[in-house]
C-alpha positions in Angstrom: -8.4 -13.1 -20.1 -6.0 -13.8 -23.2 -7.6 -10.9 -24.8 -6.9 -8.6 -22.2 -3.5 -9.7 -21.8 -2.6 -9.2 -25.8 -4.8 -5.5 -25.1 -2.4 -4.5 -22.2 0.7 -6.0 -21.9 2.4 -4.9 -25.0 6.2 -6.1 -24.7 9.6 -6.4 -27.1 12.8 -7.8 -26.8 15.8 -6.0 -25.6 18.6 -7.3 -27.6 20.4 -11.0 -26.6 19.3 -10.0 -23.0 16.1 -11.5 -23.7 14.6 -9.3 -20.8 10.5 -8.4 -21.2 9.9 -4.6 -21.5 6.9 -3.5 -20.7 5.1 0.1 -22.2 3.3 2.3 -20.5 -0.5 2.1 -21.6 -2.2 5.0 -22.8 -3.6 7.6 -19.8 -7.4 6.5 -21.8 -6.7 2.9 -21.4 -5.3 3.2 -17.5 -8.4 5.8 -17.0 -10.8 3.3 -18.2 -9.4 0.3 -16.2 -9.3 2.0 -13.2 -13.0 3.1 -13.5 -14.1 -0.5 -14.7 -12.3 -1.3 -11.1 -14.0 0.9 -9.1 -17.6 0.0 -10.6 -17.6 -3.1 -9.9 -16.2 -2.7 -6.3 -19.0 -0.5 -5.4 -21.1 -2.7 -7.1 -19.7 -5.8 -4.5 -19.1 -4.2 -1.1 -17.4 -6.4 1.4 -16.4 -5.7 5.2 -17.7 -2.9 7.3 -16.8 0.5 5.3 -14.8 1.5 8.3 -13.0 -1.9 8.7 -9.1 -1.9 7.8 -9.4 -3.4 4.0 -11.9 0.2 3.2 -9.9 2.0 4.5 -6.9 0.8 2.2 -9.2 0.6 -1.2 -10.7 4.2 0.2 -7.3 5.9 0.0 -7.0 4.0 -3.9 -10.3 6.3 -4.4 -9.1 9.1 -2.8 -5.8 8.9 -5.2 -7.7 8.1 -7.8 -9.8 11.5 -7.9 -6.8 13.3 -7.2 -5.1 12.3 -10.8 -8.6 11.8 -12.9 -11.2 14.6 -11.0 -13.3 11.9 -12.0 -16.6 12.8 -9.6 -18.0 9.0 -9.3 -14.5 8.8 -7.4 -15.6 11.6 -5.1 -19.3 10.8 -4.8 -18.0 7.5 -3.5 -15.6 8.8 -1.2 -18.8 11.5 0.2 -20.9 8.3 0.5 -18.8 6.3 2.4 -18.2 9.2 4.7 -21.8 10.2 5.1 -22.5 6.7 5.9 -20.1 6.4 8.4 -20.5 9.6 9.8 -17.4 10.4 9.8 -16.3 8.1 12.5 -13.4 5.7 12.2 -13.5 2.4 13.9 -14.0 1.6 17.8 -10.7 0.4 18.5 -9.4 4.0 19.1 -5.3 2.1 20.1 -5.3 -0.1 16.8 -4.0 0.8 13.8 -6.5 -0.4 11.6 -9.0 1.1 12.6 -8.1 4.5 11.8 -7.0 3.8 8.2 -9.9 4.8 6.9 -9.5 8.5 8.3 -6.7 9.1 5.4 -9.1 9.7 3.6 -11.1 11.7 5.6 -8.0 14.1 6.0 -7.9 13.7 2.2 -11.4 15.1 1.7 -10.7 18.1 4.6 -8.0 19.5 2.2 -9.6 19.0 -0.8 -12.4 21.2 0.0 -15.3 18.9 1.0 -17.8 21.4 3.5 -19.2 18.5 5.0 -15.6 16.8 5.9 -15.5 16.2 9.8 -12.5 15.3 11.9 -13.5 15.2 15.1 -13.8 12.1 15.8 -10.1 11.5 13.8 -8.8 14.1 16.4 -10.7 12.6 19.4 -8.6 8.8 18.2 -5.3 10.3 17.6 -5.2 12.2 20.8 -6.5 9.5 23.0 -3.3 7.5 21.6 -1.1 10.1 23.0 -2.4 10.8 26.3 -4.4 7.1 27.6 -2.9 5.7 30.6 0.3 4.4 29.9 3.2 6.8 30.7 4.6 7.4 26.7 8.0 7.8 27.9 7.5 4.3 29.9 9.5 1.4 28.0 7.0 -0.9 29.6 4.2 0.6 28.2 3.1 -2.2 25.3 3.9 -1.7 20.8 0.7 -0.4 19.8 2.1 -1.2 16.1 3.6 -4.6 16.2 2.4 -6.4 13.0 4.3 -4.7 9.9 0.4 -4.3 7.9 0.2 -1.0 10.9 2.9 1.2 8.9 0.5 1.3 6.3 -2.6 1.9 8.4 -1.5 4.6 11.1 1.6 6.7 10.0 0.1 8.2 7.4 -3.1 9.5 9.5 -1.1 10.9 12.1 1.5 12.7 9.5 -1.3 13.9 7.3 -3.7 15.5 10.0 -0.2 17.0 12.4 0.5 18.6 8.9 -3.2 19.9 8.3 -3.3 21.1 11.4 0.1 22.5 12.1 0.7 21.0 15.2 4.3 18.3 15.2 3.4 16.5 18.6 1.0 14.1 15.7 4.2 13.6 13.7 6.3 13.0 16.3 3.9 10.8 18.2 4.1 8.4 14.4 7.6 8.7 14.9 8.3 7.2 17.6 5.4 4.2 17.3 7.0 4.1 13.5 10.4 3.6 15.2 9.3 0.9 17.0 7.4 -1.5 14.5 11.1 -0.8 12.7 13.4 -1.7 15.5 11.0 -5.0 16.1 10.6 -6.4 12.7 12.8 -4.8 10.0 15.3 -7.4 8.7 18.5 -5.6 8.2 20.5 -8.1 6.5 17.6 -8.6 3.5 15.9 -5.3 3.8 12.4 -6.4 4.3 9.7 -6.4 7.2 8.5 -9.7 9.1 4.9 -9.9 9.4 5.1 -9.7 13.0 7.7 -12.0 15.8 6.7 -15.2 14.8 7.9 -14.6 11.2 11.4 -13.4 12.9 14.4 -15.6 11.6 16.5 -17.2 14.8 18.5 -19.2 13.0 16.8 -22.4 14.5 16.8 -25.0 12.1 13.0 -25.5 13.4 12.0 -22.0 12.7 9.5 -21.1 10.1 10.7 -21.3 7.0 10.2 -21.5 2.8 10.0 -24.5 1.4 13.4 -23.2 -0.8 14.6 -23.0 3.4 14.4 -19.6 2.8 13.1 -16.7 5.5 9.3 -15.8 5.1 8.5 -12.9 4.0 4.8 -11.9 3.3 4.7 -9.9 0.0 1.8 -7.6 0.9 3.4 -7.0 4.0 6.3 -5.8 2.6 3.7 -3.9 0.4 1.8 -2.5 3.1 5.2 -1.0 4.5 6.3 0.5 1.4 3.3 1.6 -0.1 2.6 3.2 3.5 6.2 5.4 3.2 5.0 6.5 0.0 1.9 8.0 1.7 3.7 9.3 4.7 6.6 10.6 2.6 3.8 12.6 0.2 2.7 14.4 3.5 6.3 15.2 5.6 7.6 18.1 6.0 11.3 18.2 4.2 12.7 19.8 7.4 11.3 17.1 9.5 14.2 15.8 12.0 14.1 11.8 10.8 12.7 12.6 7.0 16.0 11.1 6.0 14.9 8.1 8.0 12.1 7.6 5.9 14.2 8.4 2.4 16.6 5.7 3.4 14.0 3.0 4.3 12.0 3.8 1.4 15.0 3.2 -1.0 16.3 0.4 0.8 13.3 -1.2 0.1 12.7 -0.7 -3.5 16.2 -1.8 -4.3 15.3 -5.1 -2.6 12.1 -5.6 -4.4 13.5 -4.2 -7.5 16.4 -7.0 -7.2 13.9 -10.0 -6.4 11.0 -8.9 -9.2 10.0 -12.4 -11.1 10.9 -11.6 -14.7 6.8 -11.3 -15.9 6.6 -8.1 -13.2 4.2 -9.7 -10.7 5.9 -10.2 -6.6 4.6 -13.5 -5.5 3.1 -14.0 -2.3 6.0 -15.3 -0.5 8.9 -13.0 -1.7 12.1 -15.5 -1.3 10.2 -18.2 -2.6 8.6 -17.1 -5.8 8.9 -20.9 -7.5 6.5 -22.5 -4.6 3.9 -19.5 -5.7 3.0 -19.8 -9.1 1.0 -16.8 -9.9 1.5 -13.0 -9.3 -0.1 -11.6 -6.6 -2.1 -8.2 -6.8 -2.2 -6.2 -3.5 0.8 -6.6 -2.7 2.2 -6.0 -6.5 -0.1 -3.2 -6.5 1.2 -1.4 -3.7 4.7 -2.2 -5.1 4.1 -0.4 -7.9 2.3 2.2 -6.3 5.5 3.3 -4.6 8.0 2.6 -7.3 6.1 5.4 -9.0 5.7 7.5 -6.7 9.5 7.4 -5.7 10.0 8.3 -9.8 7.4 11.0 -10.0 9.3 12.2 -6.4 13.0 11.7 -7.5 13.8 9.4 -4.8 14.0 6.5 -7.6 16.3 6.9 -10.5 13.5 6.6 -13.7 15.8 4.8 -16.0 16.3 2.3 -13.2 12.9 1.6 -11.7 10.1 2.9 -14.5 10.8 -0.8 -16.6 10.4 -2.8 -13.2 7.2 -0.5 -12.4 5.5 -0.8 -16.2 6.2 -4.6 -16.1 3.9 -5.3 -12.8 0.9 -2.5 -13.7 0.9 -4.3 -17.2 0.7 -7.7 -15.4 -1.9 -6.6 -13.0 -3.7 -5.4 -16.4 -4.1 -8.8 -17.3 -5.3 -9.4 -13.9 -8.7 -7.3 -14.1 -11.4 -9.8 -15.6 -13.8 -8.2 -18.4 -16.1 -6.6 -15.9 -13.4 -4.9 -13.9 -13.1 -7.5 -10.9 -9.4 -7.6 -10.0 -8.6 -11.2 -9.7 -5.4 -12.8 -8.2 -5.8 -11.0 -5.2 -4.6 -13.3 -1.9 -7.0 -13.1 0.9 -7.0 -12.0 4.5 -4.0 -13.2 6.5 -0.8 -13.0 7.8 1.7 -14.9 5.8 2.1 -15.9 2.0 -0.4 -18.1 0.9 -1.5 -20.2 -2.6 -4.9 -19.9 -1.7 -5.9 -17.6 -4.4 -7.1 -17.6 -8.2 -8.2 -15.6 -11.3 -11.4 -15.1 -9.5 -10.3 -14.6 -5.8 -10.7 -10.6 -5.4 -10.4 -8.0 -2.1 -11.1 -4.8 -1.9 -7.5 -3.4 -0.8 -6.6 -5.5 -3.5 -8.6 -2.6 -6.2 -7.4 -0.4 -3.7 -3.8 -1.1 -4.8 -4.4 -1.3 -7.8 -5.8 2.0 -8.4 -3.1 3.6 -6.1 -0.5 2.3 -8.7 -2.7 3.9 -11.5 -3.4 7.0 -10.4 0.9 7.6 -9.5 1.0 6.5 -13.3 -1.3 9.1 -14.7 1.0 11.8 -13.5 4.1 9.9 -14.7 6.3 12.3 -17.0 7.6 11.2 -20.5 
């Protein structure tokens, strides 16, 4: 581990600030880490390929090929879909089980013969036309838990734009809208989990140990990191794009303002000094979308490329020798110290080589 860490995370001193400064590793040195990551995942499958966690390390592959044309990448990403037949999960109303059609819609426009979306299509438009009237303010929030911004938006956007037709986008709208209006903290900028996480102001509410509001890291990551996505894919004349712009900024100035100083989001995000240890996935994502708001000039470089460089470098020293990406919290719901060096997911590599990938097209 020490090795790595002197390998990857190269830093100086900036004057009497004492502030760390990370570099940007070589495109060979990110190339080969990302690789090293994706080996071994394939090499240690975990979940159903169309649960919710593929889906979110499939669209890291997906991202992946895109910046390195790499083929292993694709022949994964073929693999997975032949397996599957091309089908994402059975619960056609949830969220998360459609995330792995991103990058089904992925392989459609990248030329793949063999890509299918018919069964994407059949989901999508069962969503929009099943029972309840869509206009009917009784009719229940499909996405309630912040996690679904990350899982359904971007499906909807991506295959509305594919196929030219806006009722997709403006159906993600409007569920998008929702998740918002129900969870988004407008006084610190960031997304409860889901309504139990919601601060009351009860003095017997959930709470940080610091007495602080709880905010789930990878949550927050799953949000941002999903904007990124949806924000690649949406038209620039789209009614509420400037929605999305705002939200997206918003965001990364909060997590820009509450980065611990060695680059790495903890898993509780106002309580960094009960979590010891940086957290991956949710870092990863993080990073992901700090980069891709630089390479997209929605984040000033100057500004947000020294916060960005710090956590890649830090997730760096994360990867253990034969590629596994440790420190990665496990399934749940809230922020958690039940993770290690050796504690790995796959959305956790999936983060991680979302972030790499939006570095190899970084500009000097």
């Amino acid at each position: 581990m020490k090795s790595i860490v002197l390998l990857v995370l190269i830093v100086i001193i900036a004057g009497f600030s004492g502030q760390l400064i990370a570099q940007k590793p070589s495109d060979k040195v990110i190339k080969k880490s990302m690789l090293k990551a994706y080996k071994w995942q394939q090499k240690n499958p975990k979940h159903a390929l169309n649960d919710w966690t593929n889906g979110a390390y499939y669209v890291g592959v997906t991202k992946a090929y895109q910046s390195t044309k790499n083929k292993a990448y694709q022949k994964g990403l073929k693999s997975m879909a032949e397996t599957l037949n091309w089908m994402p999960g059975k619960r056609w109303y949830h969220a998360d089980d459609i995330t792995i059609c991103q990058s089904f819609i992925y392989m459609k426009k990248d030329g793949v013969k063999e890509a299918n979306l018919q069964p994407t299509v059949a989901v999508l438009d069962q969503v929009m036309t099943e029972n309840y009237d869509w206009n009917d303010e009784i009719r229940p929030i499909y996405w309630w838990w912040c996690d679904a911004l990350f899982m359904g938006p971007p499906v909807f956007v991506q295959y509305g734009v594919l196929a030219g037709e806006q009722k997709y986008l403006d159906a993600s709208d409007k569920l998008y809208k929702e998740c918002y209006n129900l969870l988004f903290d407008k006084e610190d900028h960031l997304f409860a989990r889901d309504m139990r996480y919601q601060w009351k102001g009860d003095k017997d509410y959930m709470k940080e140990a610091n007495g602080k509001k709880i905010f789930w890291s990878r949550g927050n990551g799953w949000v941002i990191g999903g904007l990124a996505l949806l924000l690649q894919q949406l038209p620039e004349d789209y009614p509420t794009r400037e929605f999305y712009e705002d939200l997206f900024k918003t965001m990364a100035a909060k997590l820009k303002s509450i980065q611990p100083e060695d680059g790495m989001w903890r898993s509780s995000l106002l309580d960094p000094d009960s979590y010891p240890h940086g957290e991956v996935s949710g870092t990863g994502f993080d990073t992901f979308a700090f980069l891709w708001g630089i390479n997209n000039g929605l984040l000033e470089k100057a500004e947000y490329l020294p916060a960005a460089l710090k956590a890649f470098n830090g997730m760096m020293a994360c990867q253990q020798k034969n590629g596994m990406m440790g420190w990665v919290q496990p399934i749940g719901a809230d922020p958690k110290k039940n993770f290690s060096a050796d504690s790995w997911e796959v959305y956790g590599t999936g983060a991680y080589l979302l972030a790499g990938s939006e570095l190899l097209k970084l500009k000097e």
